[in-house]
Structures are given as C-alpha cells and as structure tokens.
C-alpha positions as CSV (number, residue, x, y, z in Angstrom):
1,X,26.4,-40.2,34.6
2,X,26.8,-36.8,33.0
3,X,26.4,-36.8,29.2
4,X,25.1,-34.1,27.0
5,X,21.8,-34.7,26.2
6,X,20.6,-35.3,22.7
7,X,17.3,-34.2,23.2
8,X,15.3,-32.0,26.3
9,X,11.7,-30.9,27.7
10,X,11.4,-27.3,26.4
11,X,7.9,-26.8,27.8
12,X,8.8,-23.1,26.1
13,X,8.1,-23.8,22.5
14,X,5.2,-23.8,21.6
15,X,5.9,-26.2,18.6
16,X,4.3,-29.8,19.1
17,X,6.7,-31.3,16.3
18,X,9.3,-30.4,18.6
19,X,8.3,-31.3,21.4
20,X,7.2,-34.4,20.3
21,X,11.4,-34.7,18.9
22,X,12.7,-34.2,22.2
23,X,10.4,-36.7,24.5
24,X,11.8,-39.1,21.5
25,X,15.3,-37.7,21.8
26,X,14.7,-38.1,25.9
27,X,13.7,-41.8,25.6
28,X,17.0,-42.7,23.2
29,X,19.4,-41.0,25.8
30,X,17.5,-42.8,28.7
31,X,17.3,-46.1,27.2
32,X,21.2,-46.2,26.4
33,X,22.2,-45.1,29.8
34,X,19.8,-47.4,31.0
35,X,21.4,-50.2,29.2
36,X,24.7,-49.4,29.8
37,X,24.6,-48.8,33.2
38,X,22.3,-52.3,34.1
39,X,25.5,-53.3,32.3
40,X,27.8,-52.3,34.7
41,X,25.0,-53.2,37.8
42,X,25.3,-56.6,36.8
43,X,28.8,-57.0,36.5
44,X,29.0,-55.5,39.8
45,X,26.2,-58.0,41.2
46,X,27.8,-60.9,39.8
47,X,30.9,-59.9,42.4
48,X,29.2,-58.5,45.4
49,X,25.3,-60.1,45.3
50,X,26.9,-63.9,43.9
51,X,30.0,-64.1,45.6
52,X,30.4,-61.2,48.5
53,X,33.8,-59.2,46.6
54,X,33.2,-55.6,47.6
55,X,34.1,-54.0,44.4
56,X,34.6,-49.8,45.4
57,X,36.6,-49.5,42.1
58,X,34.4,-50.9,39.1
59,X,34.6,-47.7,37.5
60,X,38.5,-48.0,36.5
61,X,37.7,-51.1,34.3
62,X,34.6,-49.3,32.9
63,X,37.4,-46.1,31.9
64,X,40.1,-48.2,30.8
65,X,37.2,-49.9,28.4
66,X,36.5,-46.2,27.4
67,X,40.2,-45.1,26.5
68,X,41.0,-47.8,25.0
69,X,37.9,-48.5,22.5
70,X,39.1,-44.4,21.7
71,X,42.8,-44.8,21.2
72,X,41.9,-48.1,19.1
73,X,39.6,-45.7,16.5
74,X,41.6,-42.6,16.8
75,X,44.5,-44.5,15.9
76,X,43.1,-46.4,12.8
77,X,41.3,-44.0,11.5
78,X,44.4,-41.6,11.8
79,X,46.5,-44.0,9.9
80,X,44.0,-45.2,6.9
81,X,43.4,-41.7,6.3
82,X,47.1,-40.6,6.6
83,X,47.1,-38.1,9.2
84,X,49.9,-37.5,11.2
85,X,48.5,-35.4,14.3
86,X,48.6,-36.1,18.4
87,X,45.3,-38.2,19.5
88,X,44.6,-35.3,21.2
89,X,45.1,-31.9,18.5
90,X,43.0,-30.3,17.0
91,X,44.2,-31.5,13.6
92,X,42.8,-35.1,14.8
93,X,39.4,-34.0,15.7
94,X,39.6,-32.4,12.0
95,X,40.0,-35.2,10.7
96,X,37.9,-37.2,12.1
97,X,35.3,-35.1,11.5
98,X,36.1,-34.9,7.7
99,X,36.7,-38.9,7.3
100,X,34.3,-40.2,10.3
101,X,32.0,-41.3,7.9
102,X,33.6,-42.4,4.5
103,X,33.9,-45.9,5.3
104,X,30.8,-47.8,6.9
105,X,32.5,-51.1,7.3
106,X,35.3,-49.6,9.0
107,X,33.1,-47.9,11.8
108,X,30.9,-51.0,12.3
109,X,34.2,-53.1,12.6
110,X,36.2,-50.4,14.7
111,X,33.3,-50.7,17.3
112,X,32.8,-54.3,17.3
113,X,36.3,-55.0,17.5
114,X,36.5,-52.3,20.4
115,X,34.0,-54.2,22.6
116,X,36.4,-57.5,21.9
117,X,39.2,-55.8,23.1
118,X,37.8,-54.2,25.7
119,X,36.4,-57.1,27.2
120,X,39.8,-59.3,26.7
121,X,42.0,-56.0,28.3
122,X,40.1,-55.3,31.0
123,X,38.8,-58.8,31.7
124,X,43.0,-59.3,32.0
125,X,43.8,-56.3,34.4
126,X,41.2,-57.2,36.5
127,X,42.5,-60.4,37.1
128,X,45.8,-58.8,37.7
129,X,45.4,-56.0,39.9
130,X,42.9,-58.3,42.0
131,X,44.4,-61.9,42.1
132,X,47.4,-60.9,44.7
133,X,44.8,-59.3,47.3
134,X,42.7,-62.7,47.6
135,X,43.8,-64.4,49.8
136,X,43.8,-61.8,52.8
137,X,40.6,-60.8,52.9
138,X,37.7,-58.9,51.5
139,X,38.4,-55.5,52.9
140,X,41.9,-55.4,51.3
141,X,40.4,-56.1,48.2
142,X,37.8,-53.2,48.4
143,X,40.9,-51.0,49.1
144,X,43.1,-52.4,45.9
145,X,40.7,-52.0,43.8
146,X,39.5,-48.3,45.1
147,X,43.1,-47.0,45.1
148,X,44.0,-48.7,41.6
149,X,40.9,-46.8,40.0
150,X,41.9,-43.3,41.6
151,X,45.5,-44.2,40.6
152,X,44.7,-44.8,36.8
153,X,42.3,-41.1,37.0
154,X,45.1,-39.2,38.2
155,X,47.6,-41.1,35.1
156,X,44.9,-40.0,32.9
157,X,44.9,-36.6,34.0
158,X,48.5,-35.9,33.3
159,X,49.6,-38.1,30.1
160,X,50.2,-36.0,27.9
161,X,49.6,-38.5,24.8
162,X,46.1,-39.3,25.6
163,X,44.9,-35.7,25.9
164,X,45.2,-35.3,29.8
165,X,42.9,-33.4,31.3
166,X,41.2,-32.5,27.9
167,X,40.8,-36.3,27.4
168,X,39.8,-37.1,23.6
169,X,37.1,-35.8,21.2
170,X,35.8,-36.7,17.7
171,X,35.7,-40.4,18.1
172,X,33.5,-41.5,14.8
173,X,29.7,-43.0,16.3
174,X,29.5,-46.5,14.6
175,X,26.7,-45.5,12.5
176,X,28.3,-41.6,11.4
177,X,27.1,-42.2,7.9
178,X,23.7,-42.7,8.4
179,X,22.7,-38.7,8.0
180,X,19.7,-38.2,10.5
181,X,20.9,-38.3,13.9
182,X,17.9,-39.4,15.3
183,X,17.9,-42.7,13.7
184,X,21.6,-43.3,14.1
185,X,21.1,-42.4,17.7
186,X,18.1,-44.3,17.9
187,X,19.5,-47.7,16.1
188,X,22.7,-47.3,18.6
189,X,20.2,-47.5,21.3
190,X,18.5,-50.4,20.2
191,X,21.9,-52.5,19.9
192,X,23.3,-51.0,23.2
193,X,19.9,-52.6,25.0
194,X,20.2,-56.2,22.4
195,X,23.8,-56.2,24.1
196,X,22.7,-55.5,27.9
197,X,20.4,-58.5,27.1
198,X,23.1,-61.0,25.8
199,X,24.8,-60.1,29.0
200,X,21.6,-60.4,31.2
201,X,21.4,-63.8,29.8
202,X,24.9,-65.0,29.9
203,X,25.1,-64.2,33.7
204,X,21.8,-66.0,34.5
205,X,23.3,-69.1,32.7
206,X,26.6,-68.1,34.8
207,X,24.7,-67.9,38.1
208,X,22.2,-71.0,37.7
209,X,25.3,-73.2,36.7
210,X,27.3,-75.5,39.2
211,X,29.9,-72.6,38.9
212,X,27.2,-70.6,40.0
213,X,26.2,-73.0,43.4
214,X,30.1,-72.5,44.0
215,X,29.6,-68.7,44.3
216,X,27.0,-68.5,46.4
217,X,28.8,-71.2,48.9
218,X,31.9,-69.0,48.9
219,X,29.6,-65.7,49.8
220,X,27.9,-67.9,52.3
221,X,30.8,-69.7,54.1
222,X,34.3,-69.3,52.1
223,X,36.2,-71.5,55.2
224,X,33.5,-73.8,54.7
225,X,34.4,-73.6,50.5
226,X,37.6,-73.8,50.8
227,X,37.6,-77.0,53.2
228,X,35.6,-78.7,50.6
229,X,38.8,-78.3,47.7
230,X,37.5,-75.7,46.0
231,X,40.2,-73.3,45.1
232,X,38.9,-69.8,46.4
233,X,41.2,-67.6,45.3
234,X,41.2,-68.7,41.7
235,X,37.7,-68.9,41.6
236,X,37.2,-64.5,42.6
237,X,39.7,-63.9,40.6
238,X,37.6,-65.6,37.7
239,X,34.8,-63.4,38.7
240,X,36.7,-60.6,38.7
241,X,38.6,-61.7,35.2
242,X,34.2,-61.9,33.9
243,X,32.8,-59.0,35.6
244,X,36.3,-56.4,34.6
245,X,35.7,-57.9,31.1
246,X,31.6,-56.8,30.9
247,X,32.7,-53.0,32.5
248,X,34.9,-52.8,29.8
249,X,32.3,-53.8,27.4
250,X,29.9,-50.8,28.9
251,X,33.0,-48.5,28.8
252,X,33.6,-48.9,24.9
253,X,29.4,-48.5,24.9
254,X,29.7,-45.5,26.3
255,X,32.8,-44.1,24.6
256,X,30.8,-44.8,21.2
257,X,27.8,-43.1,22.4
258,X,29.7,-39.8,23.4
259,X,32.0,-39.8,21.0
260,X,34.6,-38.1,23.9
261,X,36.4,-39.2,26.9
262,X,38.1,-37.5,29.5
263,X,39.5,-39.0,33.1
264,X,36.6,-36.7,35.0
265,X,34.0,-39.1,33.4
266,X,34.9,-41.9,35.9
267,X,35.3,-40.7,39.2
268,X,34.8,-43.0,42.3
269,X,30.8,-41.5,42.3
270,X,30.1,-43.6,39.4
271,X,31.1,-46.9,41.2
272,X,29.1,-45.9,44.5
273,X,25.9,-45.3,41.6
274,X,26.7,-48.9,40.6
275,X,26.6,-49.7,44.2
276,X,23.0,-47.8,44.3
277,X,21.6,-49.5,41.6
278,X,22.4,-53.4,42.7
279,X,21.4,-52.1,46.7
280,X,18.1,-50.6,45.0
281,X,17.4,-53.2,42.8
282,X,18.3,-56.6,45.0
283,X,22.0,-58.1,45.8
284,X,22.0,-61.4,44.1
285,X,19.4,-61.3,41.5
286,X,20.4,-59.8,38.1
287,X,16.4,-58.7,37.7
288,X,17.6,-56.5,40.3
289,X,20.2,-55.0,38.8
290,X,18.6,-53.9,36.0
291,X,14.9,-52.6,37.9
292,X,17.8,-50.6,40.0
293,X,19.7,-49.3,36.5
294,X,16.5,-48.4,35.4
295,X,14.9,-46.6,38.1
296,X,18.4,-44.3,39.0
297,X,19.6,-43.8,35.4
298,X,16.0,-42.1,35.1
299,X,15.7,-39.8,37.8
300,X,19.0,-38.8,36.7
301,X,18.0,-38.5,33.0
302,X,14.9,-36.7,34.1
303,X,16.3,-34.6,36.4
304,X,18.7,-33.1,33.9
305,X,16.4,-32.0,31.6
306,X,13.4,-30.8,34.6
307,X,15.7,-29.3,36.6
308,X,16.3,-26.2,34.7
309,X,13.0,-25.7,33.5
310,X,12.0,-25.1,36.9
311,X,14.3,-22.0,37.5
312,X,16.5,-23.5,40.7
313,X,19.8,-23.7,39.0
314,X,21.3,-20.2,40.1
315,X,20.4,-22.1,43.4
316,X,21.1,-25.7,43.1
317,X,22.3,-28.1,40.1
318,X,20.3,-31.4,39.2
319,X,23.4,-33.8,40.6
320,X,22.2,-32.3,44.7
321,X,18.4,-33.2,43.7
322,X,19.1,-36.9,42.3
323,X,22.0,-37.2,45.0
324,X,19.1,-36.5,47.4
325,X,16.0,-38.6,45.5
326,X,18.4,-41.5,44.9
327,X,19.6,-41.6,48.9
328,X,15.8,-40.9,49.6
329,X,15.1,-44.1,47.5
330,X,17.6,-46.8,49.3
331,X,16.7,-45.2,52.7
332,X,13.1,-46.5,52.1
333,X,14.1,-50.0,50.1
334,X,16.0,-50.7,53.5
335,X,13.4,-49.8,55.8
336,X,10.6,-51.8,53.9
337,X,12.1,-54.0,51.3
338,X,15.9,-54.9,52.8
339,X,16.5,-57.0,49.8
340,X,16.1,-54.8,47.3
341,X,12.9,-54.3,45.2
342,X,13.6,-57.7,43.8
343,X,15.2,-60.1,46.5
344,X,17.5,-62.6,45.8
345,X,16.3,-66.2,44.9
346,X,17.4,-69.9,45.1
347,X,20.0,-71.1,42.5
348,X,17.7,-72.8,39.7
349,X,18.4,-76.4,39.2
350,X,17.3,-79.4,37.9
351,X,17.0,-80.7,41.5
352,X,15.3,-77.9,42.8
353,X,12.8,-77.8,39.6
354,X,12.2,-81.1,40.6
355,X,11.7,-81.1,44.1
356,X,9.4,-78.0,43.3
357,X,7.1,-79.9,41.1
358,X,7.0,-82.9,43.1
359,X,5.9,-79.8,46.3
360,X,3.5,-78.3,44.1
361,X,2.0,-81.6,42.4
C-alpha cells in the first residue's frame, strides 16, 4: 500500500494552520486508500467468504486495471494534443504536464471511461485465466491465479513500451484543473468512497439473491451443488468474471489517485493484505470487509507518517511495524473472535424475514 503521502504529522512546526492542513491532508489519503482497498476486500470476500475460491492472485487484476486505465489516458491525451513521444519518455510526462488540465470534460470522461474498461478487461481475463482450472480443484486454482499475477509483474518489468521497470508517470488526476490540490484531492476522495458504496451495495444485492443461496451451497457442499444441476464451474467462473471486474475498478482508482504506475506497486504482499483485511474483518459478510479495509489501511496510513517522527528509521522502516501490528491483530481476532470482528450471517430472504417475524411476534 505504499503511496506518497499528500499530507503528514510534523509535530515540528510550530504553525497550527499547518498542522491543522496536514491532519486534513492525512484524512483524504486515508479515506481513499480506505475506500479502495474495502474495494478490493470485497471483491476478494465475494470469492473466498461466499463461495470458498482461494484467490492468492487478486492483485494482478487490480494492476492490469492500473495499466490499462494509464495507457488508455496516456494515449489520448498523447494524440489530441499531437505528441508523438514513448508512454514512457520524458517528452510524455512533458506533455502531460503542460496539457493535463486544458480540457475538463476530457479528464472526467478519460476516468470514467477507464473504470468501464477496466471493469469489462479485467472482468474478461479473469474469466479466462480461471475458467480452465475449475473443475480440478480449489488448490490449483490458488496456484493459477498466484503464478499468472507474478507472471504478468515480471512482463511488466521488462516491456519496454510500457515503461518497464520505471512504469509510467504524469497520468492527468480527473479533476487537474481544479487549482487547489486540496479540494481536487479531497472531491477525488469523496467519489472514490460514493464508488466503494455502489459496490458495497451491489454485492449485498449479489449475496442476498437466489444467486447468492447458490454460492454459499457450493462453499458449503459443491458435490452436494453439483448433484442438484447446478453447473459449478460456470457459476466460479462468474464470480471470478464479477470480482476481476471490481479489482480492476480499484486498480483504475488507484492509478488516478497516483497519477504513476509501476509493476513494484502490485506485488503478491498486496493480495495477502487483502487476505488480512477479509480474515480481520469476517469471511462472508461484506461489513467485514470493509471494518477490516478500514482498520489495516489505517495503521498503515498512520504508521507512515508516525513512524519517522519518532526517530527509528535508521533502525527499522514503517512496513516491519504494521507487518507486525497487523499479524499482532489477526493473531488475537482468531484467538477471540474466529470469525472475524464481524461474523458471517444467514442469506437474507423473504422466507427467512418471515420466519423471523413470525419467531419474534
């Protein structure tokens, strides 16, 4: 989850105005990792806590969302402005730098259309790379997925054309021409968390439909599914198609909010984060998912701007300290709370509604 931060506790100055700029800037950086992140957590919940798909490679659909929302812009905004450059030279991130905020209705567009195609792309790939692995088990599945993400990294890392290593830089923010960054930070926050909400709501209308009952049978008992007609295979790989398609929705998120990309960003320690969260927060319960998005993404906000205040980095960095706090944290869920902070519930229906009124009356 490394990101530059736009704001940071400088207990040092002794100016309250700026103090008072940075707890805001804090709160904007923390509230749109938060959001994308509970994103990702309940993508990742609607595979493993809803139908039992170990998922080790969630973070490859949440890059190609990334690269793909920044080749999209680059490109455009490249070819409006008649530049003939690499994605990656200097001459682009020029360019982009001079132009990025000329034409409002092109950012806006650029980004929504970027979330469309992210979702579509990855939503696709997902179903691809997944569908053959189905139908021999869950542990090859885990594997594919795994393997395919490290696979795509080390592509990254050495095509040329999308900046390799270096990745790319400049991507216009969605709001560029809005002039104080705090505000155009600030609205992008507020529609990053209006978006983790549509999603929150679509999977709860997901989960609590007969679709949904079908998920939690196959988690439960998928012989027992599968002797009943339901075709098992097709129905992960749906999953799989809707969860892929909502990482590459917090990938383009996140490529917006940076403005850069490079292959190091996703590394397999993001997924296993993801993995924190929906363990932290409650398998099966997308309340979950986001309690556990919240409570990691801000130790490791917090931790990033405390840690060198307190004079330990010649010693150790902030990653060893949350590393530590976060395994610290699902050590003790386990022991006391081994669902999660919020356990999972019964499927709501109109039967059970029913039944529970007619208990309660």
């Amino acid at each position: 989850m490394e990101a530059y931060p736009i704001g940071s506790l400088n207990p040092g100055r002794g100016d309250e105005d700026m103090v008072e700029f940075n707890v805001l800037g804090f709160l904007i950086d923390w509230s749109t990792f938060f959001a994308i992140y509970a994103i990702l957590a309940i993508s990742l919940n609607l595979e493993i806590g809803y139908t039992g798909m170990a998922n080790f490679g969630k973070v490859a659909f949440y890059a190609i969302g990334a690269y793909l929302s920044a080749v999209l812009t680059i490109v455009t905004f490249l070819t409006i402005f008649g530049v003939s450059a690499p994605l990656y030279s200097v001459d682009a991130v020029i360019a982009l730098g001079k132009h990025g905020a000329e034409l409002p209705w092109l950012n806006i567009g650029l980004f929504i259309l970027s979330i469309i195609l992210s979702a579509i792309v990855t939503g696709v790939v997902g179903y691809l790379v997944t569908y053959p692995t189905l139908r021999v088990g869950p542990a090859f599945l885990g594997i594919t997925i795994l393997s395919f993400g490290e696979m795509l990294r080390f592509f990254l890392r050495n095509y040329e054309p999308l900046g390799s290593t270096y990745g790319l830089f400049g991507v216009p923010h969605p709001f560029q021409w809005v002039p104080d960054p705090t505000v155009r930070t600030g609205i992008y926050a507020l529609i990053v968390l209006g978006i983790m909400f549509g999603v929150y709501l679509y999977a709860e209308r997901l989960v609590n439909s007969p679709f949904g009952r079908v998920l939690r049978a196959i988690k439960d008992d998928e012989v027992a599914a599968l002797c009943l007609g339901k075709h098992v295979p097709r129905i992960k790989a749906t999953v799989l198609f809707i969860g892929s398609a909502i990482a590459g929705v917090a990938g383009a998120l996140y490529l917006f909010y940076l403005g850069s990309v490079n292959p190091d960003m996703f590394i397999p320690r993001v997924t296993f984060d993801i993995w924190a969260m929906v363990i932290l927060g409650g398998m099966g319960n997308n309340k979950g998912a986001i309690a556990g998005a919240a409570i990691i993404t801000f130790v490791d906000r917090a931790l990033t701007f405390i840690t060198p205040s307190l004079g330990l980095t010649a010693y150790i960095t902030p990653d060893y300290i949350r590393w530590m706090t976060v395994g610290l944290l699902i050590v003790l869920v386990l022991l006391f709370k081994p669902g999660g902070l919020i356990p999972e519930k019964p499927i709501k229906t109109p039967a059970l509604e029913v039944a529970n009124k007619i208990e309660e009356g």
